[in-house]
N, C-alpha and C positions, 0 to 999 in steps of 0.2 A: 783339567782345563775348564769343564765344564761348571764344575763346581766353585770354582775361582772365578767363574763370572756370574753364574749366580750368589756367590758371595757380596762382589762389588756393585752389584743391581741393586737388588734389595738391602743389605746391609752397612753399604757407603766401603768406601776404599780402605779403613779403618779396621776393615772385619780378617783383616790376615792377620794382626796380633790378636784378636777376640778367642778365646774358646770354643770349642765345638757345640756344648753344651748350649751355651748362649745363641749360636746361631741354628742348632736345631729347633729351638723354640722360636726362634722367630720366623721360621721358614713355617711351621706349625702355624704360627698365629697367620702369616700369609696366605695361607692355603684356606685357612674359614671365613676368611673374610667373604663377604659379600657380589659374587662378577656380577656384571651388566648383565641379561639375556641378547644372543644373537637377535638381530633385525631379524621378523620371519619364522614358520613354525609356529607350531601350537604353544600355548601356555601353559605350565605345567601347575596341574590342579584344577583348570577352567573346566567348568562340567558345560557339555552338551547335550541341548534337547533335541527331538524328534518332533519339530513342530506340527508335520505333515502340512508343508507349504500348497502342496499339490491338493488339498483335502483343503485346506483354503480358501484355495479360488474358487474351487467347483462350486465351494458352500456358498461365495462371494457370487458366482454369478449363477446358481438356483435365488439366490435372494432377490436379486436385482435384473438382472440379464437376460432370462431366458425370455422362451416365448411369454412362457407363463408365469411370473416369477411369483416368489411369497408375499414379496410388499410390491402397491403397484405405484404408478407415474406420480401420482401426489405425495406419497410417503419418499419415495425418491427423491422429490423435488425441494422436502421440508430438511430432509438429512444432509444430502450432497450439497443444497444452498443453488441449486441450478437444475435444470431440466437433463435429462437423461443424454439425447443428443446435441447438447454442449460436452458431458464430459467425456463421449465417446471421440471428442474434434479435440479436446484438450487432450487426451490420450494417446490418439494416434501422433500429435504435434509434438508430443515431450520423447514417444517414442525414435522416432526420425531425428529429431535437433539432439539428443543425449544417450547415450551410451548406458550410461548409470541406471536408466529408466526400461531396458528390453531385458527379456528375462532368456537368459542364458545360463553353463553349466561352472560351477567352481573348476578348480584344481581338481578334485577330487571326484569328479564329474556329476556332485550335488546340483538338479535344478534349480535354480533359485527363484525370487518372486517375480509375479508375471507383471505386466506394466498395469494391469488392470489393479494390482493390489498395492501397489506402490503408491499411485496415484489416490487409491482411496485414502489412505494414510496419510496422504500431504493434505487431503481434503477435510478427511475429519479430524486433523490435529488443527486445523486451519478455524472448522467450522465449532469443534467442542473446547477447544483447547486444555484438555484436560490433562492429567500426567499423560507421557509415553507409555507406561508398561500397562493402560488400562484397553488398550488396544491387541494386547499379546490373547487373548482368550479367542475371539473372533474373526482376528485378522491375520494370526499366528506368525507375528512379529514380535521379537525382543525389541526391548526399549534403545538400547541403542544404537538398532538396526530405525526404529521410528524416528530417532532426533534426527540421525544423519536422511532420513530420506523427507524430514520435512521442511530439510537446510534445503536440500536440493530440488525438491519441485518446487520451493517459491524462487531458487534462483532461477531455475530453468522458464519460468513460470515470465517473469522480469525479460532474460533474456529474449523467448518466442514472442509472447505479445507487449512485451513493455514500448516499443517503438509504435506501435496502433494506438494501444488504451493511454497510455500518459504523455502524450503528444498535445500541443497548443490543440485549441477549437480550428478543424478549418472556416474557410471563408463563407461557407456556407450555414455552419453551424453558429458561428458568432452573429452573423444576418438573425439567424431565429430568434438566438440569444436577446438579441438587441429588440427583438418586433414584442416577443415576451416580455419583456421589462419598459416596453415603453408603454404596454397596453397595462400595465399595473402602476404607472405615472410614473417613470424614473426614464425618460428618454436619454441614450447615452450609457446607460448601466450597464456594465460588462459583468458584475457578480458583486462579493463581498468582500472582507480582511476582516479576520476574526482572533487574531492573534499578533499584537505588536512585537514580541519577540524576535520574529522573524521577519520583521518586513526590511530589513537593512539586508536584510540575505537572501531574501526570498529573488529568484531570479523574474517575476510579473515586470517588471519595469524596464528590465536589461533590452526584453527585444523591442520596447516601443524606444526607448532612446536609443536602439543601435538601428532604428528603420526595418527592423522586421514587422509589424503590427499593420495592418492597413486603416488610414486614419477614421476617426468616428463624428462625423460632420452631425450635429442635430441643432436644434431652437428651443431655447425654453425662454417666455416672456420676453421675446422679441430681442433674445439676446443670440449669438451664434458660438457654438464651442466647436473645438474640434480632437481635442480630447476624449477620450471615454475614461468611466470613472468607475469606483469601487464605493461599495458604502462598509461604513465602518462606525464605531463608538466615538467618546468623547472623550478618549485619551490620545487617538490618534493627531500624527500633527495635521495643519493646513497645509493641505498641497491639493494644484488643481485636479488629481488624479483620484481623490478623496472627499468623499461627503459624508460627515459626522453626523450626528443624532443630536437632539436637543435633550441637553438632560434636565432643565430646569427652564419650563415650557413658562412661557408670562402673555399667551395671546392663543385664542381661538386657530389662529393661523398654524402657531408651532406646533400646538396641541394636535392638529391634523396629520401634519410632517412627522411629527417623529413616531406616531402610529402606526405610520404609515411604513412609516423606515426598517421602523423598527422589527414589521411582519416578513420585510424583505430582506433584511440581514440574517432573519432567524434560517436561510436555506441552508448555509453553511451549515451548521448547528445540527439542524435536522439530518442533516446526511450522514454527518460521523453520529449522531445517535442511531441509525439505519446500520452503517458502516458497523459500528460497535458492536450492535446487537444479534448479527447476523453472523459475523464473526468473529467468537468469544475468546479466542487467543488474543485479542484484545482488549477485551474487558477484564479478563483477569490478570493476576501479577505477572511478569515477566518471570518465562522459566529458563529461559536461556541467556547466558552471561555476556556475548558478545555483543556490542555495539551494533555492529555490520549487521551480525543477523538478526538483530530486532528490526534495523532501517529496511532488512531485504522482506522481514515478515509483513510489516507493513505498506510497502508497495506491492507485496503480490496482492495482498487482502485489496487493496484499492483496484487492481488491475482485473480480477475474479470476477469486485463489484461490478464497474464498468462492462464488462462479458455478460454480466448476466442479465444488466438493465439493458442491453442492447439486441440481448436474444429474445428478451420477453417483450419486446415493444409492439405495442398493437397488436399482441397476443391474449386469448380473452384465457386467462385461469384462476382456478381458487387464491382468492385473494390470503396471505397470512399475513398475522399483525404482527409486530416484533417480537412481543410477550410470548408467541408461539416458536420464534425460533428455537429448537435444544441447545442444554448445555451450548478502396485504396480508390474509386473512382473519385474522391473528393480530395487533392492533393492539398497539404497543408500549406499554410501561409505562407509565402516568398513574397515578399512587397519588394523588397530591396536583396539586393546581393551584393553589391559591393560594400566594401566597408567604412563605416564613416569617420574622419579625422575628431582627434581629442577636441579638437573643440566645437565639431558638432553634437558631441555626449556630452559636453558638459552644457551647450546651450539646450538641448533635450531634458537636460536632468532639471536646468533650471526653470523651463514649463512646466513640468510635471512637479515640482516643488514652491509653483506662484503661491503665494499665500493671498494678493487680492485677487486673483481669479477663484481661488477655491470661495474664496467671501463669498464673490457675486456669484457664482454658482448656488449656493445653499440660497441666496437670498432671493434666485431667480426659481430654483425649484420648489420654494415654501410657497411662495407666489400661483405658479403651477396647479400645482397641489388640491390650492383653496380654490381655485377656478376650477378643476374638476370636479373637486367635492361639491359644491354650488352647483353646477350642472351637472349633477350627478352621474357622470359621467366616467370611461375610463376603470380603475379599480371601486370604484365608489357605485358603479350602475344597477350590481346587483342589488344592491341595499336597497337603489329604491323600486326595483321590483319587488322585494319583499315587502317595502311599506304598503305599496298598491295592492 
């Protein structure tokens, strides 16, 4: 009976006139074929090592950690990319928000690694970016125990602080923003656009035409906007949300302007060569193939930044150049909460897209400009203490 169904399985309904012969062999070829492995269980032939996790840490935090450790607060601070009591706040934070990041026992009642060692390996794949397995000697991680734990503290990383650090400027912050950039002649300047690819996607405009932005009232040459603006190149279109550069200067005037622009637009710039240089999984090729997790590696790197410029601020310490790097009481913006009908977005879209107000704007900030420079005044003032 049984063998009469395994005839008709394997061999098609056909196999009751077949020979025996013929269905021993093929019962034979069935058998060496290749199975799936069960989900779960060891791998048969995977060798494992003895990394002494626990011999690890100890060594991880004699280096770092102790009272006395081998390398001290500046060596820490050139490695990790942050001061020491940043990444004991980041540690305990990924601890608590994630599961994946507390060091607990396998199946087989293996301790595994502590959250202190976890974390250095999302830090130094972050800050060196170098292969995974160059980390197995001193941190006594396999490689891809490192890939998967550098997916996760940048997502965890996203998750905990990404709602702080990649949040609009609040109200307060923009104010400064704006007091900044007008003392450098650009009254009205909210920052820069350094990339047209993305500005039809980049969501910068969505909150000021959906009323989230609170308006930017300034005067330049006796004119009044109420816009605030971005500076950009001369590929960008006219829109009054936009002040281009002069690329082909014909007057004393423009020649000011766009020097002048030109030192303001380079902030962007500056910051992703800061960004880049600090952390080098961005400056080298892309080692990992998914989309998402390059987008995730790259906002945690921006989120770190932001952490770290915000820990060090009007902190006095050893200054490093880039060439040295290795290998809630401010609520944000709510101007509006309700929501505005299509055809107040589309009359929104079509201010921030005037093309004779962008004119008269460059034409009233060139103007600007040269009356600064002339009264030496404004970003021009130091100069002429220098001349004196």
């Amino acid at each position: 009976m049984a063998f009469n169904y395994y005839q008709r399985t394997w061999c098609g309904s056909a196999a009751a006139t077949t020979n025996y012969d013929e269905i021993e062999a093929c019962a034979v070829v069935v058998s060496t074929l290749r199975k799936k492995r069960r989900w779960g269980g060891s791998v048969v032939g995977h060798k494992t090592k003895n990394r002494d996790r626990i011999g690890g840490n100890i060594q991880l935090n004699n280096d770092y950690f102790i009272e006395r450790p081998l390398f001290n607060a500046e060596e820490f601070r050139r490695r990790f990319r942050m001061r020491q009591s940043l990444f004991l706040e980041i540690e305990d934070k990924l601890a608590a928000a994630s599961k994946f990041f507390r060091q607990e026992r396998n199946a087989a009642g293996v301790l595994g690694f502590s959250t202190r060692q976890k974390c250095t390996v999302g830090l130094r794949m972050l800050a060196y970016g170098g292969p995974a397995d160059a980390l197995d000697e001193g941190l006594r991680m396999g490689e891809s125990t490192v890939l998967k734990t550098v997916k996760e503290f940048a997502k965890e990383i996203i998750k905990v602080f990404g709602p702080k650090y990649l949040r609009p400027p609040t109200e307060t912050e923009l104010k400064k923003i704006l007091l900044e950039n007008k003392a450098r002649g650009f009254p009205g300047m909210m920052g820069s656009h350094n990339d047209i690819n993305v500005l039809r996607r980049s969501p910068i405009f969505d909150d000021l035409a959906n009323g989230k932005t609170p308006p930017v009232n300034f005067d330049v040459n006796g004119n009044t906007y109420t816009l605030g603006y971005y500076l950009t190149d001369g590929i960008y279109p006219d829109w009054a949300t936009l002040v281009k550069s002069i690329s082909c200067v014909k007057s004393n005037k423009q020649s000011v302007f766009a020097s002048q622009q030109e030192k303001c637009r380079k902030d962007i710039e500056r910051f992703f060569g800061v960004l880049v240089a600090k952390w080098k999984i961005l400056h080298n090729a892309a080692r990992l193939w998914s989309q998402r997790d390059l987008n995730t590696i790259v906002l945690a790197c921006v989120i770190l930044h932001n952490m770290v410029v915000e820990d060090e601020r009007g902190v006095d310490l050893p200054s490093v150049h880039v060439s040295e790097w290795p290998g809630a009481a401010n609520p944000p913006i709510t101007t509006s909460r309700s929501m505005p009908t299509i055809e107040e977005v589309n009359e929104a879209y079509s201010l921030i897209e005037e093309k004779s107000t962008a004119q008269q704007l460059k034409k009233d900030l060139i103007e600007h400009m040269w009356e600064l420079y002339g009264s030496k005044s404004g970003p021009f003032a130091k100069e002429s203490v220098h001349l004196n």
